[in-house]
C-alpha positions as CSV (number, residue, x, y, z in Angstrom):
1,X,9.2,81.5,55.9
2,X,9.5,79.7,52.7
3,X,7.7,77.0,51.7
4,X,9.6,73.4,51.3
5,X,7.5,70.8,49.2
6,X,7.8,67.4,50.4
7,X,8.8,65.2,47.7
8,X,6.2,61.5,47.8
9,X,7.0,58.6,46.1
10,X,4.7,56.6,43.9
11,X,1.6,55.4,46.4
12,X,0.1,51.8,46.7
13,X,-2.4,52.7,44.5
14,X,-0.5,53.9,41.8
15,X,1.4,50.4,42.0
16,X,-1.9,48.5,41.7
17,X,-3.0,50.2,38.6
18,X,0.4,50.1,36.9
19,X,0.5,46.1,37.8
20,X,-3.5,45.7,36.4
21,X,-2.2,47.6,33.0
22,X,1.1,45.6,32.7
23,X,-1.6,42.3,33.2
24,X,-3.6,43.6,30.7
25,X,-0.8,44.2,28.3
26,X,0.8,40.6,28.8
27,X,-2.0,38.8,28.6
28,X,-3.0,40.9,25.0
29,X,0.3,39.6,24.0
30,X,0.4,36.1,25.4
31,X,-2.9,35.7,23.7
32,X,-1.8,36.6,20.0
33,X,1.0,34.5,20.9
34,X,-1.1,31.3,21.3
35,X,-3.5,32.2,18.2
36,X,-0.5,33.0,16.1
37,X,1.0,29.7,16.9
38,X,-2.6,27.6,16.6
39,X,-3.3,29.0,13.4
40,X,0.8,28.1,12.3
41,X,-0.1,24.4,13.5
42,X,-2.6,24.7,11.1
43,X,-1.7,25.5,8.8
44,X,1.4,23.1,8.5
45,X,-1.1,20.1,9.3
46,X,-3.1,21.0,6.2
47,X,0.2,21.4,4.2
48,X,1.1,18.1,5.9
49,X,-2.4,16.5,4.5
50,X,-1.8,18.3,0.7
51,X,1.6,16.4,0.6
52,X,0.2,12.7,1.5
53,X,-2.6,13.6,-0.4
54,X,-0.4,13.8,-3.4
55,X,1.8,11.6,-2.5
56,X,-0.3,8.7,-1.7
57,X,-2.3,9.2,-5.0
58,X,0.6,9.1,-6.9
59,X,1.8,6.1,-6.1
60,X,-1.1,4.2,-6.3
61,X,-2.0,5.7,-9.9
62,X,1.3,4.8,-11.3
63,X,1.4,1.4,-10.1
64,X,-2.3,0.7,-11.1
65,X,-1.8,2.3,-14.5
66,X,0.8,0.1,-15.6
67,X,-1.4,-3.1,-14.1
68,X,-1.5,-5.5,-17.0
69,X,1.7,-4.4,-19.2
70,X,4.5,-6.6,-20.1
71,X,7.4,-6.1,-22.4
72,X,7.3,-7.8,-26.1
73,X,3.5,-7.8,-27.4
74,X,4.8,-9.0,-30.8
75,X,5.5,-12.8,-29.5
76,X,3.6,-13.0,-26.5
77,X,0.2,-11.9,-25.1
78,X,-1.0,-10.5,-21.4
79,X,-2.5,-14.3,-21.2
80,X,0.8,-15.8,-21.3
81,X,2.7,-13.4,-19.3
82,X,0.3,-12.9,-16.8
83,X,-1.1,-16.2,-16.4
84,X,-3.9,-17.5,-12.9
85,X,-2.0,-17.4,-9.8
86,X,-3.2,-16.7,-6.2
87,X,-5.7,-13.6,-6.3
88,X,-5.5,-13.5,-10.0
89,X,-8.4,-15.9,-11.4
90,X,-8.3,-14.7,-14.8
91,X,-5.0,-15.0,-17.2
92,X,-4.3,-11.5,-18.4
93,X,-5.9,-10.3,-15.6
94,X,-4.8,-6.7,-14.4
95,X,-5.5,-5.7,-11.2
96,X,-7.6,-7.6,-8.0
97,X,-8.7,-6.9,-4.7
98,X,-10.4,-7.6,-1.4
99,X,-13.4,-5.9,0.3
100,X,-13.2,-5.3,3.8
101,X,-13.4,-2.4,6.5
102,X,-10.6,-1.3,4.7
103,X,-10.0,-2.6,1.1
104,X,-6.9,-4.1,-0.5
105,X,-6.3,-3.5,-3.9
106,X,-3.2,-5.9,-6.0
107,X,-2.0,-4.8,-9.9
108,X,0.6,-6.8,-11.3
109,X,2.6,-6.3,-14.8
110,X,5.7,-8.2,-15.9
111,X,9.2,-5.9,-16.3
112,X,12.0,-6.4,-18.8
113,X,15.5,-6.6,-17.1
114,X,16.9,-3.0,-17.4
115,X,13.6,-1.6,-18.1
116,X,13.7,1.0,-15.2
117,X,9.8,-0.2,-14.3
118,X,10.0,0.2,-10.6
119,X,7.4,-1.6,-8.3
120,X,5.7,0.1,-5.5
121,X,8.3,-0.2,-3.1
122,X,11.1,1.6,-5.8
123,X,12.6,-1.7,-7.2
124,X,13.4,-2.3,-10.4
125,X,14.1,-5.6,-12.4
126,X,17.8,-5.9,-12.9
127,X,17.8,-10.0,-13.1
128,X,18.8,-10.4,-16.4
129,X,15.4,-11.8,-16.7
130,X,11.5,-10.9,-17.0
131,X,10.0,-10.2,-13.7
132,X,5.7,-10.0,-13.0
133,X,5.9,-7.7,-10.2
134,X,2.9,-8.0,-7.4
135,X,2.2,-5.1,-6.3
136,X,-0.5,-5.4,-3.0
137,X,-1.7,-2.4,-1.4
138,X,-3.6,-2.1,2.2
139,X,-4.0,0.6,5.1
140,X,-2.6,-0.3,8.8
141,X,-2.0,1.6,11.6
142,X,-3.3,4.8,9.5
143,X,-0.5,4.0,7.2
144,X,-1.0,3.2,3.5
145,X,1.4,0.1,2.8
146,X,2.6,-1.8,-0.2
147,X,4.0,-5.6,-0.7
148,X,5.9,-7.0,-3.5
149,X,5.5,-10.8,-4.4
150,X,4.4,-11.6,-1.1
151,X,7.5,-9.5,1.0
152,X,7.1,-7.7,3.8
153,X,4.7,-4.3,3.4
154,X,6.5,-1.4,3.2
155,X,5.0,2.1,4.9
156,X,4.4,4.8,1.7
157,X,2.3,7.5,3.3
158,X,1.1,8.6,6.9
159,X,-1.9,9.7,7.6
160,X,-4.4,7.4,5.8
161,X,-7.1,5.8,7.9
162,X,-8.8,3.3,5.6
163,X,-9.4,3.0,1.8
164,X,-12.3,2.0,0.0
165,X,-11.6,0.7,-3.9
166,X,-14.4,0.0,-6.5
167,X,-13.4,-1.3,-10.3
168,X,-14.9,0.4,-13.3
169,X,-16.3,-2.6,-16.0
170,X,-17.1,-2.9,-19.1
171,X,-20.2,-4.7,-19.0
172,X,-21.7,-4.5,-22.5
173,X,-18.7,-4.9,-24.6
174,X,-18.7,-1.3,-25.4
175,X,-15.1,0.0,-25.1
176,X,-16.1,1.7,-21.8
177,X,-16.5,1.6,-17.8
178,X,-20.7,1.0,-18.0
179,X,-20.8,0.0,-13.7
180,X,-18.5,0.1,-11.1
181,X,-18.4,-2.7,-8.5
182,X,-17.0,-3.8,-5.1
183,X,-14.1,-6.6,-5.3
184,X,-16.3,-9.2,-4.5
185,X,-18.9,-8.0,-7.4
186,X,-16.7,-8.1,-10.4
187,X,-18.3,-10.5,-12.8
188,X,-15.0,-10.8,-15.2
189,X,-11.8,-9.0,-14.1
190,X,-10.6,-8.9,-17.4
191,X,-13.4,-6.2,-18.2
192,X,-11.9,-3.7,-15.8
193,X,-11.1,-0.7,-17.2
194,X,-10.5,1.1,-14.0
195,X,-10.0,1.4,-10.2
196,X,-11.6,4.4,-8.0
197,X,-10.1,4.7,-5.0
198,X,-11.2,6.6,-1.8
199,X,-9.0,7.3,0.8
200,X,-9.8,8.6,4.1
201,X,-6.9,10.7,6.0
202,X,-6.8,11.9,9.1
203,X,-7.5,15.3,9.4
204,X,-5.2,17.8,11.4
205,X,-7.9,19.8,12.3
206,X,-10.4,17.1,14.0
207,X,-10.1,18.6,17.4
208,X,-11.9,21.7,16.6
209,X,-15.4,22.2,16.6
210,X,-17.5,21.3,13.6
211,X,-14.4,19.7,11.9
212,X,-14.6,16.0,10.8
213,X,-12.4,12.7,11.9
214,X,-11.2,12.3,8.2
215,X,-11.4,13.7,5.1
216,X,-11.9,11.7,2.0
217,X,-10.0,11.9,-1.3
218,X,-11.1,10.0,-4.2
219,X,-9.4,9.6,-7.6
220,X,-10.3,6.8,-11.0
221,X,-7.4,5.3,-12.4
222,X,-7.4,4.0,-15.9
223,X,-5.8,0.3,-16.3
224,X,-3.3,1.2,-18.8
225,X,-3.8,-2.3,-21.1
226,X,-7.6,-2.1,-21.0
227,X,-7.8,1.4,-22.2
């Protein structure tokens, strides 16, 4: 008689092991899916952070380093074009502030019509006429903000949770920043050379372990007509 092989199909247990192996497998792969996309988040929160890093810095430096200019120093003087008004109680005076839990820090500078001197919301004087631009900066709602002669602030950068300003002043008479001070320290505003400012931004990584709420960034800034 000859023998006839029964033919089997593939037993329970070979169905188990094949569905344990494909688990394996799926979760190896959803796994390097999540970490690939965590460490893409990331990374584009700390290119997020560079960028309003830069951004915010910028802006502040070129307002506060034209603090104290105005256009024709051969018939008139920073006293006369920038004379006491409001927050400025010195004429001439540059730059002011405002301690607080967050700071506020003010430049002003006067603008020729046509000049292309733009404020820190972008505008420029086209009047026909001199302009003193106030320029008033402040932190709300983790947004770093700027007014012009007492508008409405406008949002500049995202991301910033406070901001802490001291001014550099020439004590002695010396040329140079001798001690810096809190706004509500300065013993002559005129004698401020410069403005370090600190501000804190949120940081994109705060939910992992060992990471802080904020990170600071800190920058001087000479006052351009006291240097």
């Amino acid at each position: 008689m000859m023998n006839i092989k029964r033919q089997r199909g593939i037993g329970l247990v070979e169905i188990m092991v094949s569905m344990v192996i494909a688990l394996f497998l799926l979760l190896g792969i959803g796994t390097i899916f999540m970490t690939t996309r965590s460490t893409y988040g990331d990374q584009q929160g700390l290119s997020n952070l560079q960028d309003n890093e830069r951004l915010a810095m910028f802006m502040l430096t070129n307002v506060i380093q034209i603090g104290g200019y105005f256009p024709d120093p051969v018939t008139s003087t920073a006293a006369l074009s920038l004379p006491v008004t409001g927050s400025y109680v010195v004429a001439g005076q540059a730059v002011s502030g405002t301690d607080g839990a967050t700071d506020i820090v003010r430049a002003r500078f006067m603008t020729a019509s046509g000049d292309g001197i733009a404020n820190c919301n972008g505008g420029a004087n086209t009047s026909g006429a001199n302009v003193v631009y106030d320029n008033v900066f402040d932190i709300s709602n983790n947004t770093l903000r700027c007014a012009v002669n007492g508008g409405n602030p406008q949002p500049l950068v995202t991301g910033v949770s406070d901001m802490q300003v001291l001014y550099g002043v020439d004590t002695t008479s010396s040329g140079s920043v001798t001690q810096y001070f809190a706004a509500a320290a300065v013993p002559n505003w005129n004698n401020v050379r410069s403005v370090r400012i600190t501000l804190n931004f949120v940081n994109p990584l705060a939910a992992q372990a060992g990471q802080p709420a904020t990170l600071a960034f800190t920058k001087t800034v000479p006052v351009m007509n006291k240097i």
